[in-house]
N, CA, C and O atoms as a Tripos MOL2 file, in Angstrom:
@<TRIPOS>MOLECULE
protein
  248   247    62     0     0
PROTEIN
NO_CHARGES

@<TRIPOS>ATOM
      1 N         -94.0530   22.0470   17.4370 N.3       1 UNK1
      2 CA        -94.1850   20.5990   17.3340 C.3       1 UNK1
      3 C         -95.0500   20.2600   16.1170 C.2       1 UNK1
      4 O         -96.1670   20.7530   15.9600 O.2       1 UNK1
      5 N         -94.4430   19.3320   15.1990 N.am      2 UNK2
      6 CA        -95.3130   18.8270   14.1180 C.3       2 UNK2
      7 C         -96.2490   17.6710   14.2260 C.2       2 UNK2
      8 O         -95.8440   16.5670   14.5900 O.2       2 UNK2
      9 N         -97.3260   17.8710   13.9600 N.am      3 UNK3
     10 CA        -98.6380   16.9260   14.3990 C.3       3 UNK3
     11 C         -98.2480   15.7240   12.8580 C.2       3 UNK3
     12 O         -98.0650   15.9830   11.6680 O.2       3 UNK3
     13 N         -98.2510   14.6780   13.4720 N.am      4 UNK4
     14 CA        -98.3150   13.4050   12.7110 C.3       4 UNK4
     15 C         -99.3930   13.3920   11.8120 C.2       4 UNK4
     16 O        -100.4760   13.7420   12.2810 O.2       4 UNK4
     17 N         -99.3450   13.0350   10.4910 N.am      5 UNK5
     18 CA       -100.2980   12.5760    9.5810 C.3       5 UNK5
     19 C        -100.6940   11.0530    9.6110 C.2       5 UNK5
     20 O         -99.9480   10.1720   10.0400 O.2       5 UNK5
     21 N        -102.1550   10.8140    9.0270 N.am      6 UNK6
     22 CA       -101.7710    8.8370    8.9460 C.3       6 UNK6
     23 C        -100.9220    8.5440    7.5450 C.2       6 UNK6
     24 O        -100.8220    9.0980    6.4500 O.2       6 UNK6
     25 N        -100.4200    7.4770    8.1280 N.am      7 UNK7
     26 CA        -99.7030    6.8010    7.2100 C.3       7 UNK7
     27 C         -98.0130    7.4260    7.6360 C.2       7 UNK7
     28 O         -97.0530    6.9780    7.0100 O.2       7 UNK7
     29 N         -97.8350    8.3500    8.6070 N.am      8 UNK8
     30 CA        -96.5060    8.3290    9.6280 C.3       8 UNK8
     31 C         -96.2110    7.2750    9.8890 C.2       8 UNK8
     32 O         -96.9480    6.2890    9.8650 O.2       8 UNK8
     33 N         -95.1540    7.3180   10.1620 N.am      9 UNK9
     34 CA        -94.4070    5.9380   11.0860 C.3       9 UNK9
     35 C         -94.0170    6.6450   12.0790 C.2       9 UNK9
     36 O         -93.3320    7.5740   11.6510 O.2       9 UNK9
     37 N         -94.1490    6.6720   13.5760 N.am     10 UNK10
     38 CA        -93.9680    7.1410   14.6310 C.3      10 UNK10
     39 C         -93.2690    6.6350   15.4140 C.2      10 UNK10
     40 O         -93.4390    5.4180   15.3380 O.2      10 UNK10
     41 N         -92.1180    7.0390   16.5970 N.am     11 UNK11
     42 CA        -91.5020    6.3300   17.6120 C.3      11 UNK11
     43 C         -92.1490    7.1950   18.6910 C.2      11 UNK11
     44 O         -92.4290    8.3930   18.6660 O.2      11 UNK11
     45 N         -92.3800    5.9030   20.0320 N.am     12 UNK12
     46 CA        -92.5750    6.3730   21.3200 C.3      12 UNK12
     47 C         -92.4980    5.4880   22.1620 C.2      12 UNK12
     48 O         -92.4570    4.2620   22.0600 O.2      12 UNK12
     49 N         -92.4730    6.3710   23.2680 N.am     13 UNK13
     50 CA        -91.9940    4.8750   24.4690 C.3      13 UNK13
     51 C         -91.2490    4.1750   24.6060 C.2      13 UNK13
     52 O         -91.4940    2.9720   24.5130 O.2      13 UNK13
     53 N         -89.8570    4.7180   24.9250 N.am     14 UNK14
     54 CA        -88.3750    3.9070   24.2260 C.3      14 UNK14
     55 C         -88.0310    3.1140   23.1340 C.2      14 UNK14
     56 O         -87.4500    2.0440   23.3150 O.2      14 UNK14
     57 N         -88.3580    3.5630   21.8810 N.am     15 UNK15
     58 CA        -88.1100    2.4220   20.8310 C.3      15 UNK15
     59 C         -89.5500    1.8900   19.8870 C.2      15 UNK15
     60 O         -89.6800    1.4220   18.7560 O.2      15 UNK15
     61 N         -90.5850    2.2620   21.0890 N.am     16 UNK16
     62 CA        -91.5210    1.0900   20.1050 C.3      16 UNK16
     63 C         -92.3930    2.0130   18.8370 C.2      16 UNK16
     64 O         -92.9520    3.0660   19.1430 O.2      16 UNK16
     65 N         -92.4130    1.6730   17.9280 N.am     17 UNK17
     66 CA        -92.7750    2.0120   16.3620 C.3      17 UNK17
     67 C         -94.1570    1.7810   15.5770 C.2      17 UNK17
     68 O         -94.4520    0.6330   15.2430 O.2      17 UNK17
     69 N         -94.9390    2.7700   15.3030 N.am     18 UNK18
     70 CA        -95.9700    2.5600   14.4690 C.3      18 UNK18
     71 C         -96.4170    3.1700   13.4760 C.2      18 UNK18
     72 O         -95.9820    4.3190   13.4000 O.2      18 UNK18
     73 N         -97.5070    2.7040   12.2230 N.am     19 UNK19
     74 CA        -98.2140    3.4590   11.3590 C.3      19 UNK19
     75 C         -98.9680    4.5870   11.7330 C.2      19 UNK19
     76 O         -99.1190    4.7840   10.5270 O.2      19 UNK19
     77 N         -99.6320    5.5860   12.2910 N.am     20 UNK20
     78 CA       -100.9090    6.1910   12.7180 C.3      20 UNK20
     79 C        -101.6280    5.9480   11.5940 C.2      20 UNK20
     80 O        -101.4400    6.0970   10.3870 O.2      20 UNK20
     81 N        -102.8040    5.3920   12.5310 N.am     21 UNK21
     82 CA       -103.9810    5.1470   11.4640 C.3      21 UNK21
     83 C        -105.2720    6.2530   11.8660 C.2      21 UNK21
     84 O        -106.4420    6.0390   11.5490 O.2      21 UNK21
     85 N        -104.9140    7.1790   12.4450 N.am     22 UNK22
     86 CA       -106.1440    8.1650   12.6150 C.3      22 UNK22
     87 C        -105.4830   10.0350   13.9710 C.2      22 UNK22
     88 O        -105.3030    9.9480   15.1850 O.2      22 UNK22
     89 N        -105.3730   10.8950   13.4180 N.am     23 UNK23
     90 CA       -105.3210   11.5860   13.9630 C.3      23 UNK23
     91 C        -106.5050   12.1990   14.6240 C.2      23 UNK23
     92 O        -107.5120   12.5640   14.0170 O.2      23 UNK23
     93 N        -106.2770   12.3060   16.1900 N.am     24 UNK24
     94 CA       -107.3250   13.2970   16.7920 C.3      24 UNK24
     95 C        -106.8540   14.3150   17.5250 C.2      24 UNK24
     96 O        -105.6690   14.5450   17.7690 O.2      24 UNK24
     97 N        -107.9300   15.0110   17.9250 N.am     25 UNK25
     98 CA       -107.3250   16.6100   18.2520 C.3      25 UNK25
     99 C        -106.2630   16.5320   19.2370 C.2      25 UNK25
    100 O        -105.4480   17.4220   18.9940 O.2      25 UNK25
    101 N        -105.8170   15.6120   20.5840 N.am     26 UNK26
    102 CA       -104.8650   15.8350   21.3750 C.3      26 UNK26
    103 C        -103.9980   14.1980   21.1490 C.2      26 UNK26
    104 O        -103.1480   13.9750   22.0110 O.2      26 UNK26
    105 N        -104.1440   13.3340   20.2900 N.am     27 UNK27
    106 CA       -103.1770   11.9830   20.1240 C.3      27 UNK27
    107 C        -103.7780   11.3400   19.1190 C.2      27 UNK27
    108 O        -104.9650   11.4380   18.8100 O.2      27 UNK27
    109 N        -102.5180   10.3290   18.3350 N.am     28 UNK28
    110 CA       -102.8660    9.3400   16.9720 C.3      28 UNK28
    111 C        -102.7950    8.0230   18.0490 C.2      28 UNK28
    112 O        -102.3040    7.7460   19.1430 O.2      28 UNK28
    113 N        -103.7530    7.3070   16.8200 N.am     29 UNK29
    114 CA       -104.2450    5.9960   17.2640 C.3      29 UNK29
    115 C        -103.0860    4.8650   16.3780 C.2      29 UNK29
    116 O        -103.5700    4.5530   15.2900 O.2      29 UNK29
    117 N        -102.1580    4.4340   16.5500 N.am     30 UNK30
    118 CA       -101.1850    3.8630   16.0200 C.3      30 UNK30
    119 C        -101.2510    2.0680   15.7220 C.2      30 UNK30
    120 O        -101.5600    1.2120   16.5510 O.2      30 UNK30
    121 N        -100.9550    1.9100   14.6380 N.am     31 UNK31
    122 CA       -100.7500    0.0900   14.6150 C.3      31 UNK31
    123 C         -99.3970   -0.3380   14.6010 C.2      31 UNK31
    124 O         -98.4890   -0.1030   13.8040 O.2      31 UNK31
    125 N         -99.4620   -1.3010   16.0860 N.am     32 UNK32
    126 CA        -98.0220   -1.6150   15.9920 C.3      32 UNK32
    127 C         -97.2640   -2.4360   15.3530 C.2      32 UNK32
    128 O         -96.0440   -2.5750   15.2670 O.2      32 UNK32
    129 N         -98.5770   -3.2070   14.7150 N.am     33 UNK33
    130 CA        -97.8430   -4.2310   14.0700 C.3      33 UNK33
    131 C         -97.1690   -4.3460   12.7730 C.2      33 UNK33
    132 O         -96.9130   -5.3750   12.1480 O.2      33 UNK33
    133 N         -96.9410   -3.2190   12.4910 N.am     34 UNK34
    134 CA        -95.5540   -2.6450   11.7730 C.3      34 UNK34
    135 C         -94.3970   -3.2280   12.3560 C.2      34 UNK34
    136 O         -93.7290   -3.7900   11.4880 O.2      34 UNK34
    137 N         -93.8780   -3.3150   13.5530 N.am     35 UNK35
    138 CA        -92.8500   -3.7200   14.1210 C.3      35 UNK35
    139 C         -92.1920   -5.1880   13.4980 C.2      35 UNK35
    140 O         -92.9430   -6.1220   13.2180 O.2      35 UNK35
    141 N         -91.3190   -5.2420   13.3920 N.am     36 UNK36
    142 CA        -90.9460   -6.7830   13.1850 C.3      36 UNK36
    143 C         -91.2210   -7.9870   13.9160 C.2      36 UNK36
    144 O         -91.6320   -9.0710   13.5020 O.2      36 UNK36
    145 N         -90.7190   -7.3520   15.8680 N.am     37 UNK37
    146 CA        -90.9430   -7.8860   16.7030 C.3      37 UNK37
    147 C         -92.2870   -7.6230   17.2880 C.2      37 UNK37
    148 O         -92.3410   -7.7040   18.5150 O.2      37 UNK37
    149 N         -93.1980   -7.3730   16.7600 N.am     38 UNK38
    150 CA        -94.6340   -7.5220   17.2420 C.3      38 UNK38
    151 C         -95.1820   -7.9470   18.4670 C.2      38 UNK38
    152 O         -95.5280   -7.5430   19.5770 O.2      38 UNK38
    153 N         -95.0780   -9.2510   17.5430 N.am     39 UNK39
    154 CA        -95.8690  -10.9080   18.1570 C.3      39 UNK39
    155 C         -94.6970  -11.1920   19.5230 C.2      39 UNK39
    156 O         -95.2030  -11.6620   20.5420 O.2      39 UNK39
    157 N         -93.3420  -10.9450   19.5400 N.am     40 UNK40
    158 CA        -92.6290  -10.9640   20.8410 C.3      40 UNK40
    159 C         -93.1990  -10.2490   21.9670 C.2      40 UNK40
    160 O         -93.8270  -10.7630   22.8930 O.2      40 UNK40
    161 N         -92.9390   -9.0730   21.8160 N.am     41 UNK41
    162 CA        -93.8080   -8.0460   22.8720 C.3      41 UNK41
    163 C         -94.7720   -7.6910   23.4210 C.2      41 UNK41
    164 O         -94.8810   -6.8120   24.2760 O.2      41 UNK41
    165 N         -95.8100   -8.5730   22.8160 N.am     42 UNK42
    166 CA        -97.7000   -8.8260   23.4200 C.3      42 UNK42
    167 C         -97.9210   -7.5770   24.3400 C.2      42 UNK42
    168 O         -98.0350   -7.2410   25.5180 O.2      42 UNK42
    169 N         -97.9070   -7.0510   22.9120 N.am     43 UNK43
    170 CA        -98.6300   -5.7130   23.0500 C.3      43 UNK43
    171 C        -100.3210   -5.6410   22.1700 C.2      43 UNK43
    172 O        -100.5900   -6.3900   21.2310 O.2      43 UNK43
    173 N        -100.8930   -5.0230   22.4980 N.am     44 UNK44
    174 CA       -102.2070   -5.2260   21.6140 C.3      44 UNK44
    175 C        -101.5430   -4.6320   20.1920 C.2      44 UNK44
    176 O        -100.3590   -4.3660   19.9850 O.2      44 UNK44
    177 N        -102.3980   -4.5400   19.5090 N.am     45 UNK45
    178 CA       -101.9750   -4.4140   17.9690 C.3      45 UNK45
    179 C        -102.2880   -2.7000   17.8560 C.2      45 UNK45
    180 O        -101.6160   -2.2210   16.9430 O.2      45 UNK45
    181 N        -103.0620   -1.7720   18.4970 N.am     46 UNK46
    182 CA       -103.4180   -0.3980   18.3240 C.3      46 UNK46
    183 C        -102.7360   -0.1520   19.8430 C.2      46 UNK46
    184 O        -102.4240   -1.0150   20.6630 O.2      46 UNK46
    185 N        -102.6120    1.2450   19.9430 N.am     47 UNK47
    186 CA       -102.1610    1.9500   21.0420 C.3      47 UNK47
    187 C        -102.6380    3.7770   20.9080 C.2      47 UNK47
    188 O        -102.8880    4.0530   19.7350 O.2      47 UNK47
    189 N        -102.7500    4.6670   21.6130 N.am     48 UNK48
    190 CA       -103.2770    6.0050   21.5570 C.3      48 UNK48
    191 C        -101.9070    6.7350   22.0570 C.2      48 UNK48
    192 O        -101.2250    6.5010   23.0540 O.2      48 UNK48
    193 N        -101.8040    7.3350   21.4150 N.am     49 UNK49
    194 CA       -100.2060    8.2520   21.5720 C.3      49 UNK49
    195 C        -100.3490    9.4860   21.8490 C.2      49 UNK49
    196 O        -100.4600   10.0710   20.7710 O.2      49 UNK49
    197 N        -100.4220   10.3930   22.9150 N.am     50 UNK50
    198 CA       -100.6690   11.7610   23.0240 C.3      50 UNK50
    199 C         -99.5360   12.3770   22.3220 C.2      50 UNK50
    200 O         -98.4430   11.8350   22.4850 O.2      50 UNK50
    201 N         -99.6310   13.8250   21.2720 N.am     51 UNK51
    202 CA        -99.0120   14.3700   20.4880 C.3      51 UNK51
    203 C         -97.3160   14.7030   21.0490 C.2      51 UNK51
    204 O         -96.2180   14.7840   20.4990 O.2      51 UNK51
    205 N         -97.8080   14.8230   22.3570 N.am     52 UNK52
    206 CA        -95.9520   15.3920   22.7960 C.3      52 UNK52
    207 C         -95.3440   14.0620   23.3600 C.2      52 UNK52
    208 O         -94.3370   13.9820   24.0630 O.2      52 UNK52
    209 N         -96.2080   12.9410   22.8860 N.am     53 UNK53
    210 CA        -95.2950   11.8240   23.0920 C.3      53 UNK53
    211 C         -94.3880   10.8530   21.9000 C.2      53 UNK53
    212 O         -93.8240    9.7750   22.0860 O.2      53 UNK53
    213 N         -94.4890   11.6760   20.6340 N.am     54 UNK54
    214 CA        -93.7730   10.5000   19.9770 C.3      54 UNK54
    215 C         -93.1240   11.9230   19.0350 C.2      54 UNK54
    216 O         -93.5030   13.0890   18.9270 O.2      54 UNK54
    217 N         -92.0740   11.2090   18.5070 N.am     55 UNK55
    218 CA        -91.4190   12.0440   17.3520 C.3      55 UNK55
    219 C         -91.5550   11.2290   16.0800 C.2      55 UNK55
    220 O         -91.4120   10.0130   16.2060 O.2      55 UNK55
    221 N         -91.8630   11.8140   14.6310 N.am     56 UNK56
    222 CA        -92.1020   11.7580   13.1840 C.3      56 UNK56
    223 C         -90.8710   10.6330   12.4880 C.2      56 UNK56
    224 O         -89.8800   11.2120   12.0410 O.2      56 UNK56
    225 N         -90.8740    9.5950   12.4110 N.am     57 UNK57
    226 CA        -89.5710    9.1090   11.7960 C.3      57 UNK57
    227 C         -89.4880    9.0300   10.2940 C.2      57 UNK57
    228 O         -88.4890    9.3030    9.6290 O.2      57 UNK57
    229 N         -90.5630    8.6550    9.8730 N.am     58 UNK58
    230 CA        -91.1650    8.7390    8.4410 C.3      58 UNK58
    231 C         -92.2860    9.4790    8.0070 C.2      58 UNK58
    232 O         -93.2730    9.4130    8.7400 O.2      58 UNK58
    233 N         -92.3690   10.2000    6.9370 N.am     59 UNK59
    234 CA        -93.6260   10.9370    6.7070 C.3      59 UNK59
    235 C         -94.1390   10.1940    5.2700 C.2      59 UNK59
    236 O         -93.4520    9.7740    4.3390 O.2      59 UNK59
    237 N         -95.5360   10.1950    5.4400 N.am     60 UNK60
    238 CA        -95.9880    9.2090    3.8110 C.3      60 UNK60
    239 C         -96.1720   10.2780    3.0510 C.2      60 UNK60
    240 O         -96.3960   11.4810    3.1890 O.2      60 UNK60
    241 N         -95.9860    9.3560    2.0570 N.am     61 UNK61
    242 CA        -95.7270    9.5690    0.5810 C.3      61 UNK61
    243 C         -97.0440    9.8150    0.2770 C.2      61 UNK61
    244 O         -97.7480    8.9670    0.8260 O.2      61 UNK61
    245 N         -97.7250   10.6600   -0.4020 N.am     62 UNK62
    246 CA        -98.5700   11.2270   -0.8730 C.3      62 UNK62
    247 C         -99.8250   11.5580   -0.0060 C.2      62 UNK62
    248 O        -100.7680   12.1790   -0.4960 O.2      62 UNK62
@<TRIPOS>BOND
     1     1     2 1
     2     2     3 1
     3     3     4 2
     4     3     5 am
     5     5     6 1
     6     6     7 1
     7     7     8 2
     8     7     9 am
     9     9    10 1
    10    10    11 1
    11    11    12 2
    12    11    13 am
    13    13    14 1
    14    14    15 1
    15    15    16 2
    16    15    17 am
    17    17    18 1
    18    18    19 1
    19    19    20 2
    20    19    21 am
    21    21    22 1
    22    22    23 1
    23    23    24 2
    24    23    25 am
    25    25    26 1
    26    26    27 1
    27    27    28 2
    28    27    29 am
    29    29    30 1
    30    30    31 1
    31    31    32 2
    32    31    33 am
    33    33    34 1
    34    34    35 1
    35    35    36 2
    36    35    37 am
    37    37    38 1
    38    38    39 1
    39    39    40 2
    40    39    41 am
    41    41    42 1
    42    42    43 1
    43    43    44 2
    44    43    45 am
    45    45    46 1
    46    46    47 1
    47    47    48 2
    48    47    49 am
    49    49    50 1
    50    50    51 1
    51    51    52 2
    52    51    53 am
    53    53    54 1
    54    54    55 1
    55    55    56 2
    56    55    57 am
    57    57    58 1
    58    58    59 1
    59    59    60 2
    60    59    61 am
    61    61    62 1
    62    62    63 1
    63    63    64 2
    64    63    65 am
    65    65    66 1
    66    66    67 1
    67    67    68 2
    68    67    69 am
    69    69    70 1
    70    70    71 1
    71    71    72 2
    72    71    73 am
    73    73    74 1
    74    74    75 1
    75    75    76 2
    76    75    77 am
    77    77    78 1
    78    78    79 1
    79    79    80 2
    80    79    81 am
    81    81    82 1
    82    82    83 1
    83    83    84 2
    84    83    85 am
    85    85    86 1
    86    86    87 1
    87    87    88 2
    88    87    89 am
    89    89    90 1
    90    90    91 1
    91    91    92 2
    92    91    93 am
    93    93    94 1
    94    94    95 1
    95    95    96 2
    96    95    97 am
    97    97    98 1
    98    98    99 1
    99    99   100 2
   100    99   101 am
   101   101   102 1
   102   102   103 1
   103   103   104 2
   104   103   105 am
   105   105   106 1
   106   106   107 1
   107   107   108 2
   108   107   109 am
   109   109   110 1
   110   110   111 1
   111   111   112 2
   112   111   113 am
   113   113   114 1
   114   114   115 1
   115   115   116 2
   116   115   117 am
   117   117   118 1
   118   118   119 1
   119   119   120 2
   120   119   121 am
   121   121   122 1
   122   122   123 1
   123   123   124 2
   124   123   125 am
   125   125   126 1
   126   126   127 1
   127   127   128 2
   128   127   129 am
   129   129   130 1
   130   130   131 1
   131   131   132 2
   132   131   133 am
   133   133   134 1
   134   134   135 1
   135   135   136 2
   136   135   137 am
   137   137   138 1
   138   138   139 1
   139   139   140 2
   140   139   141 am
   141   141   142 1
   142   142   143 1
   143   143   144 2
   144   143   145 am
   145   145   146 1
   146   146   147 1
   147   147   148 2
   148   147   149 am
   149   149   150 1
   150   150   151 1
   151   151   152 2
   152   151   153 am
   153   153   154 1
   154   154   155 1
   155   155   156 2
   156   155   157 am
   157   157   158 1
   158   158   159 1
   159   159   160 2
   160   159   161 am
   161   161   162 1
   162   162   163 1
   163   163   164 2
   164   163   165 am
   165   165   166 1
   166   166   167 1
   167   167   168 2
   168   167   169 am
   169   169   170 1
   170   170   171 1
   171   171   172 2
   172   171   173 am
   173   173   174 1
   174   174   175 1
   175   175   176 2
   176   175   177 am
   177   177   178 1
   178   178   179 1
   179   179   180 2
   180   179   181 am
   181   181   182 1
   182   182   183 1
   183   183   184 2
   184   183   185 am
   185   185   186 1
   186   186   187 1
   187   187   188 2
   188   187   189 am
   189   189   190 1
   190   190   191 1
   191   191   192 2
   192   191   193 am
   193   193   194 1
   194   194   195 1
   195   195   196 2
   196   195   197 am
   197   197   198 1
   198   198   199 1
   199   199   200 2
   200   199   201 am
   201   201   202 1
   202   202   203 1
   203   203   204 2
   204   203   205 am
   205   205   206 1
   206   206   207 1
   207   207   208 2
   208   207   209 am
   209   209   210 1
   210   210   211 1
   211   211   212 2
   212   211   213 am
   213   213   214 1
   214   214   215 1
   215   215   216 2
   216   215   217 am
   217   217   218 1
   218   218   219 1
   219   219   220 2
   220   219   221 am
   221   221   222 1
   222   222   223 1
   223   223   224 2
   224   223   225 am
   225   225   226 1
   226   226   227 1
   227   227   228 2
   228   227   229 am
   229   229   230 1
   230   230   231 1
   231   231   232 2
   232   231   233 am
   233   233   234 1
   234   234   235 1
   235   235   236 2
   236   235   237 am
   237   237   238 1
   238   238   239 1
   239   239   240 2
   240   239   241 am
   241   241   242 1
   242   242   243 1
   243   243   244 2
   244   243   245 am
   245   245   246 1
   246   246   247 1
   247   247   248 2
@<TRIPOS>SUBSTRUCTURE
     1 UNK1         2 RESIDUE 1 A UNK
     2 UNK2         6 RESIDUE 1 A UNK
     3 UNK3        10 RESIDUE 1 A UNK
     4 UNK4        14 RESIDUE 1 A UNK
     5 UNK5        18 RESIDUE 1 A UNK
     6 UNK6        22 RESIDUE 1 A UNK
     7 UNK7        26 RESIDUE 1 A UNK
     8 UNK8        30 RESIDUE 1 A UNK
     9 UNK9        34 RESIDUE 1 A UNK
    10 UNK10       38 RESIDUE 1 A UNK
    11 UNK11       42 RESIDUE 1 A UNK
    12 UNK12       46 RESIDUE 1 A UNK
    13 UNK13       50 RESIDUE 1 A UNK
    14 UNK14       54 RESIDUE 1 A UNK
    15 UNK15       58 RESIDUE 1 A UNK
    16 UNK16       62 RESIDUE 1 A UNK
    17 UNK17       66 RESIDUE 1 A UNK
    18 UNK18       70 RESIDUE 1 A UNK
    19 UNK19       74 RESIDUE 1 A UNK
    20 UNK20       78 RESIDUE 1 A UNK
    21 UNK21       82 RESIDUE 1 A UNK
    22 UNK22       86 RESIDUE 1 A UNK
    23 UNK23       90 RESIDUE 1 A UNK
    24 UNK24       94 RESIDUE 1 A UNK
    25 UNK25       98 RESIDUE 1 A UNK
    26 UNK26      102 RESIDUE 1 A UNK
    27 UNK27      106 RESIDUE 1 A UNK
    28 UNK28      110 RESIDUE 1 A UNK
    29 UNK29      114 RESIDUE 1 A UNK
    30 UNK30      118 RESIDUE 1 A UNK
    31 UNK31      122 RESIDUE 1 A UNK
    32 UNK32      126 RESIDUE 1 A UNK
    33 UNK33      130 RESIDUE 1 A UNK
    34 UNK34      134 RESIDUE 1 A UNK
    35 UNK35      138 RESIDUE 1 A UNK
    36 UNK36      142 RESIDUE 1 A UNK
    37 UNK37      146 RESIDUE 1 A UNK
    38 UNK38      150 RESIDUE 1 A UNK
    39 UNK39      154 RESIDUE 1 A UNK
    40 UNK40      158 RESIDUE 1 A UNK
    41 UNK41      162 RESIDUE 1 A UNK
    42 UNK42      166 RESIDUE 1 A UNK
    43 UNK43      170 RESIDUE 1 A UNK
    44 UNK44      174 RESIDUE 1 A UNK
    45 UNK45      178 RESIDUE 1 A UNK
    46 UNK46      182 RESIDUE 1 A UNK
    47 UNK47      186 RESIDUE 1 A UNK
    48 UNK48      190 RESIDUE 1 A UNK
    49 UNK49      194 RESIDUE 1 A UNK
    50 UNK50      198 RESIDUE 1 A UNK
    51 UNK51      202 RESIDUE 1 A UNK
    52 UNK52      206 RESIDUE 1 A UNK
    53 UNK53      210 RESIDUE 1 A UNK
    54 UNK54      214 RESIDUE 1 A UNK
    55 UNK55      218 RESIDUE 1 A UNK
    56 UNK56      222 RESIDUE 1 A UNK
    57 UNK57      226 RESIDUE 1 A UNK
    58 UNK58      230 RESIDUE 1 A UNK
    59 UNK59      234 RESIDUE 1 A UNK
    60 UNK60      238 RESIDUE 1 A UNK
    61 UNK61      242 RESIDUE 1 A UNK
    62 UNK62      246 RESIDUE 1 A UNK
């Protein structure tokens, strides 16, 4: 399993999508408000993702 970097874009939890803005030793701390639909889904804006819960959709650039 490949551990997320920040600046990933991550999927988890059927669908929902974020930046990681901080890796720690067992989950990334993600901002969701990357999403388009954000502000629909009143979700808080950060969320904690344990590692075997999301898969890599984008990897950043430098």
């Amino acid at each position: 399993m490949k551990i997320a970097e920040v600046g990933n874009i991550i999927e988890f939890r059927e669908g929902l999508q974020g930046i990681v803005e901080k890796v720690n030793e067992n989950s990334v701390i993600v901002d969701l408000t990357y999403m388009n639909n954000f502000r629909n889904l009143e979700l808080d804006a950060r969320t904690v993702v344990n590692h075997k819960n999301y898969k890599i959709i984008k990897e950043s650039i430098g």
